[in-house]
C-alpha positions as a printed NumPy array, in Angstrom:
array([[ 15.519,  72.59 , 124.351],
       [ 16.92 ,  74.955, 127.145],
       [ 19.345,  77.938, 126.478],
       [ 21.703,  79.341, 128.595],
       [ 23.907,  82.732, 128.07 ],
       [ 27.337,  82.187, 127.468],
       [ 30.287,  83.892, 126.489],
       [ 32.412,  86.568, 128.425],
       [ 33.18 ,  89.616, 125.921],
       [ 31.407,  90.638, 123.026],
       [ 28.038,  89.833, 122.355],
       [ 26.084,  87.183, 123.757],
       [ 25.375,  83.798, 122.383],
       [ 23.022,  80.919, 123.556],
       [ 24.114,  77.814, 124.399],
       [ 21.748,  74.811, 123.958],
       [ 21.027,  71.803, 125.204],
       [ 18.973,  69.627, 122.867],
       [ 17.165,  67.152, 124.718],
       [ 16.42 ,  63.523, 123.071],
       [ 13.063,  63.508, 120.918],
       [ 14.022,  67.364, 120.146],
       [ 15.763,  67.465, 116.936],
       [ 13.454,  69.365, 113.411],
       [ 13.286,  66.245, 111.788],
       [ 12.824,  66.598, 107.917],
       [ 13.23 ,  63.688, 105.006],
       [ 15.783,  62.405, 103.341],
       [ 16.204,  62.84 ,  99.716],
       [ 14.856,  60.079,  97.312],
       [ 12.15 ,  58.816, 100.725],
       [ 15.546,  57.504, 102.039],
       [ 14.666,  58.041, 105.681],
       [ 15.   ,  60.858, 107.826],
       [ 17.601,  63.405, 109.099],
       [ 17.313,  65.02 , 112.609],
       [ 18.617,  68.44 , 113.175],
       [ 20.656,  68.823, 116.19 ],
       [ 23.352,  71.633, 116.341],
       [ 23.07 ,  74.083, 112.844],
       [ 22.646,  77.709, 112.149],
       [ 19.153,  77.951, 113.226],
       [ 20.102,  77.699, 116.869],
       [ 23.467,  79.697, 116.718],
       [ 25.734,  78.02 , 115.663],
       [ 28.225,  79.031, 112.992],
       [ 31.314,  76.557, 112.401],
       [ 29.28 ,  73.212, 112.8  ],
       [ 26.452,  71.562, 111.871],
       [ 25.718,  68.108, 113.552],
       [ 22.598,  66.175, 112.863],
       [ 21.616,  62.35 , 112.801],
       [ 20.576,  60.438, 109.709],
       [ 18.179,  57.888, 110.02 ],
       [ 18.904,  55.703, 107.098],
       [ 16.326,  53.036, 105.87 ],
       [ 16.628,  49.059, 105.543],
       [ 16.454,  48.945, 101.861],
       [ 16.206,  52.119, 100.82 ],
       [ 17.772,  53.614,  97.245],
       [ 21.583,  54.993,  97.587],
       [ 22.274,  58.064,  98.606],
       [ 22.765,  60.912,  96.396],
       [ 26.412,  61.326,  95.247],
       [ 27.232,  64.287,  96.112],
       [ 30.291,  66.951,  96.977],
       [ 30.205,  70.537,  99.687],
       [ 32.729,  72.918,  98.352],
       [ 33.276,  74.241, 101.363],
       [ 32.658,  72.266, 104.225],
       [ 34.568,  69.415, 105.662],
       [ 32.174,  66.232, 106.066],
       [ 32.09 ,  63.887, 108.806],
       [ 30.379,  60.648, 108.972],
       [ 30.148,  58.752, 112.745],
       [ 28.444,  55.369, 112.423],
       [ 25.963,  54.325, 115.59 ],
       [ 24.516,  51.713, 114.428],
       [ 23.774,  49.308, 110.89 ],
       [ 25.923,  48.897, 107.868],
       [ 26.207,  51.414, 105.691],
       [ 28.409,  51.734, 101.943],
       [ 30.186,  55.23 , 102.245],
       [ 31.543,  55.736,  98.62 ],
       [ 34.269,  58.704,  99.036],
       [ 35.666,  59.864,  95.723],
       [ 34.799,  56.486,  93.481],
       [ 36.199,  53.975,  96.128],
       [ 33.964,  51.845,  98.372],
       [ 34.137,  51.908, 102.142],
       [ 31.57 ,  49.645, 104.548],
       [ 31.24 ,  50.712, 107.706],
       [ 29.041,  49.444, 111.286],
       [ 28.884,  50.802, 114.403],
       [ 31.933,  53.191, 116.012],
       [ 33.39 ,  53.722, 112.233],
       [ 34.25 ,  57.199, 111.312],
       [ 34.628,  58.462, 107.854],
       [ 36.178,  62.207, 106.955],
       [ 35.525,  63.503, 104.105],
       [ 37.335,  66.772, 102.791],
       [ 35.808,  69.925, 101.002],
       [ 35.692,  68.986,  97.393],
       [ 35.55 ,  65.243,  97.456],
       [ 32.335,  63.595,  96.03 ],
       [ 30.795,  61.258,  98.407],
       [ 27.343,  59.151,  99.055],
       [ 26.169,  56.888, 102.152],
       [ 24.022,  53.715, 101.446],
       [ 22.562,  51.769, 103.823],
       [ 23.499,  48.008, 103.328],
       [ 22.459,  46.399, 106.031],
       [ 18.837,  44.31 , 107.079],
       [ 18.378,  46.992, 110.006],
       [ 17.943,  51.291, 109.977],
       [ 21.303,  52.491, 110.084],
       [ 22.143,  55.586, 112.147],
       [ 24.396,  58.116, 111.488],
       [ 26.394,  61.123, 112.969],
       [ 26.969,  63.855, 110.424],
       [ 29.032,  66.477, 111.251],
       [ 29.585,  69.836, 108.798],
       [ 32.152,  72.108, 109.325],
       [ 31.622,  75.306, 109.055],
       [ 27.858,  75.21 , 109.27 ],
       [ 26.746,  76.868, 106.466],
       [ 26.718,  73.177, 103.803],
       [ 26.492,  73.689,  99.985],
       [ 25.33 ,  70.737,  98.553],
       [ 26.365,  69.915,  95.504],
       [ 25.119,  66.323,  93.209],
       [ 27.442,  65.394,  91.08 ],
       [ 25.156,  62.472,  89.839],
       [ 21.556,  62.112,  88.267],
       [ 22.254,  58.354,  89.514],
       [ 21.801,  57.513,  93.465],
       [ 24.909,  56.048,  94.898],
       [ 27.058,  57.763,  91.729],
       [ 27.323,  54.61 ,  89.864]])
């Protein structure tokens, strides 16, 4: 990863450049894959958090959940997955985008025979995560 000062007035921030292979990879819950940590609050930033979830081929729901706070976006790269916003089921493949406002429960599910791969985008950074289900998927 390289930095780079930027900003004119007031104090300086870094900007990054996160290089492929570079992302803090850590697990999803319930061994569902993994999620890679691009752009969050550990590097600087402060209104957005952007990472990429690696979503296993046959793997349990995902935990139906809600962010008080944050506004939730979901970018499809590649695979199927089940994005259940607020009750209502919507499937989704590659170049699909899902928004998802503050408040509004919401799970992802892979339901496809490949990995599916994800764009997540939280806005601002700092996500409060919030189950709303003991059950995977919310069902």
């Amino acid at each position: 990863m390289s930095q780079t000062d930027a900003g004119a007035t007031g104090p300086r921030r870094r900007a990054h450049v996160i290089r492929d292979g570079e992302g803090r990879e850590s697990q999803l819950r319930y061994g569902r894959g993994a999620m890679i940590k691009l752009v969050d609050p550990e590097i600087g930033a402060e209104q957005v958090d952007l990472h990429l979830n690696v979503i296993l081929a046959g793997s349990a729901p995902g935990p139906y959940h809600l962010h008080t706070t944050a506004e939730n976006v979901y970018h499809v790269l590649s695979g199927r997955v089940r994005i259940r916003v607020d009750g209502v089921d919507h499937d989704a493949g590659p170049g699909d985008t899902v928004f998802i406002p503050p408040g509004v429960p919401h799970s992802a599910t892979n339901i496809g025979d490949d990995d599916a791969r994800l764009l997540e985008i939280y806005a601002p950074a700092k996500v409060d995560f919030v189950e709303v289900s003991a059950t995977p998927g919310g069902t």
